[in-house]
C-alpha positions as a Markdown table, in Angstrom:
| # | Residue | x | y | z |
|---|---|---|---|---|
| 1 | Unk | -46.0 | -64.2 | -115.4 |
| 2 | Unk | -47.4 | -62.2 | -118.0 |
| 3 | Unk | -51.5 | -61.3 | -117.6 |
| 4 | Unk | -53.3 | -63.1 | -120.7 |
| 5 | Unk | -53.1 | -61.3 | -123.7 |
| 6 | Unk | -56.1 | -59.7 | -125.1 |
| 7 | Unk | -58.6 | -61.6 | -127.8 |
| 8 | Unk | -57.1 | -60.0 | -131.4 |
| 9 | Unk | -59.6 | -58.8 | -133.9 |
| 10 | Unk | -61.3 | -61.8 | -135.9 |
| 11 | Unk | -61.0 | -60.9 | -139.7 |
| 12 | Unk | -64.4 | -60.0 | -139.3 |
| 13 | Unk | -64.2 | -57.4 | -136.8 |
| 14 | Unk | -60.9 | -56.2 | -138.3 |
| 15 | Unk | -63.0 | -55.7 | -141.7 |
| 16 | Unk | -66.3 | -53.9 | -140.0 |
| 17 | Unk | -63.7 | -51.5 | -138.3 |
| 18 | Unk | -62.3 | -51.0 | -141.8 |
| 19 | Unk | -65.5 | -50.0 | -143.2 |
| 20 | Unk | -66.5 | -48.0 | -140.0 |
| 21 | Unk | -63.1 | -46.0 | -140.1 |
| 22 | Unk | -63.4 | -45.7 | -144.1 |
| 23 | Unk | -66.8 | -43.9 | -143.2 |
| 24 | Unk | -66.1 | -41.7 | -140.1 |
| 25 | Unk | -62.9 | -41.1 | -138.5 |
| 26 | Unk | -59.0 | -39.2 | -140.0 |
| 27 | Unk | -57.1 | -42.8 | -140.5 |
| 28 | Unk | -57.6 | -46.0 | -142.3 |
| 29 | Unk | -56.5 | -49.0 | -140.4 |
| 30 | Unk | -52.9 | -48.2 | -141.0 |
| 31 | Unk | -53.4 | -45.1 | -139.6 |
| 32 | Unk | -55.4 | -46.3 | -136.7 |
| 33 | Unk | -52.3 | -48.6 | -135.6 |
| 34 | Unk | -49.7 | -45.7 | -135.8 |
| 35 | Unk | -51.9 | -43.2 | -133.8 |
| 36 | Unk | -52.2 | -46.1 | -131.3 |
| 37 | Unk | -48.3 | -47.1 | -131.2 |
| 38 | Unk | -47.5 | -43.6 | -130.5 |
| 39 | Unk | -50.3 | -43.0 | -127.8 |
| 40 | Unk | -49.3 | -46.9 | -125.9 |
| 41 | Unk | -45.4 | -45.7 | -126.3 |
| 42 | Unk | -45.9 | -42.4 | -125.2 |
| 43 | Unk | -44.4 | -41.6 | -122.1 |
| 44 | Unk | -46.8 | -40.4 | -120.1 |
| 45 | Unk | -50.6 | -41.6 | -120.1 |
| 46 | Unk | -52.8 | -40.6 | -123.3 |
| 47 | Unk | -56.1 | -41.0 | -122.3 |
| 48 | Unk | -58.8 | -41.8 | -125.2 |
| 49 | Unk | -60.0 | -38.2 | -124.5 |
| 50 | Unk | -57.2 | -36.7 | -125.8 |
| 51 | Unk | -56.6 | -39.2 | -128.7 |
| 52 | Unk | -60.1 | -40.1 | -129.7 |
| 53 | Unk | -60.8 | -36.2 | -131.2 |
| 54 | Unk | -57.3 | -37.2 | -133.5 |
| 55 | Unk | -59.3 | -40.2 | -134.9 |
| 56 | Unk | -62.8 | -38.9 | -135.6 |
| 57 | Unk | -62.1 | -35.1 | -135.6 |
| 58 | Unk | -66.0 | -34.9 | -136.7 |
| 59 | Unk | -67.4 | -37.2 | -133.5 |
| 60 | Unk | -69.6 | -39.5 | -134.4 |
| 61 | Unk | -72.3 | -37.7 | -134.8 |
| 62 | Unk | -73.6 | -39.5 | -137.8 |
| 63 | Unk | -73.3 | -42.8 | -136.9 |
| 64 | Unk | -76.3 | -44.8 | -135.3 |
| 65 | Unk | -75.4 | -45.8 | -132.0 |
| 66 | Unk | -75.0 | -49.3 | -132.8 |
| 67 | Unk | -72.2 | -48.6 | -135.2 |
| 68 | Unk | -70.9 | -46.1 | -133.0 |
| 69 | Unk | -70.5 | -48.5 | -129.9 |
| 70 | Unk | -69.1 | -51.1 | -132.0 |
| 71 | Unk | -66.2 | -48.6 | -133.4 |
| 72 | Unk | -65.4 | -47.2 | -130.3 |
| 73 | Unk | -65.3 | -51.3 | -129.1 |
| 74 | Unk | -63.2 | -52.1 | -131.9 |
| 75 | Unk | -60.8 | -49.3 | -131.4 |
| 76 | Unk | -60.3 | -49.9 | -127.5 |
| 77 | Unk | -59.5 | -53.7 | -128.3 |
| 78 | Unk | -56.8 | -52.7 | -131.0 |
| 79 | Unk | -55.7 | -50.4 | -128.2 |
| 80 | Unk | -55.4 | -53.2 | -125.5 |
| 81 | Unk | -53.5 | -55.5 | -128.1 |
| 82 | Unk | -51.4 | -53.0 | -128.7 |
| 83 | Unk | -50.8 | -52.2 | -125.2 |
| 84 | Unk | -50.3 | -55.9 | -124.4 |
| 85 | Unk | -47.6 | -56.9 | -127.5 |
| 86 | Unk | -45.5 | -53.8 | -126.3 |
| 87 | Unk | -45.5 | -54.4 | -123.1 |
């Protein structure tokens, strides 16, 4: 039996990390989704600290933490989707 899948993004959430990858990081949305195929396909383990520096080559830096905690949460749960639906 397969584990339960992960909750998907709400609209919502899909939207903020829109904006929040418009404003800081390399990739829009479509972007974001290929990077991640590629690192959940790969075929050895990627771990965010070799991906994450792809996304927001700049860091964060400029982001208030609150922002910064929800991207990094946004990205990790497209990650886990991901994971799940190709797996």
């Amino acid at each position: 039996m397969l584990p339960a899948s992960p909750v998907a993004l709400s609209d919502d959430e899909f939207d903020r990390l829109a904006g929040l990858l418009d404003d800081y990081a390399a990739f829009d949305n479509d972007g974001l989704l290929g990077l991640l195929h590629a690192v959940v396909v790969a075929p050895g383990l990627v771990p965010p600290s070799a991906w994450f520096p792809v996304l927001v080559p700049e860091g964060l830096g400029e982001c208030d933490a609150a922002s910064a905690g929800d991207f990094i949460s946004l990205v990790m749960c497209q990650c886990r989707c991901i994971l799940h639906l190709v797996n």
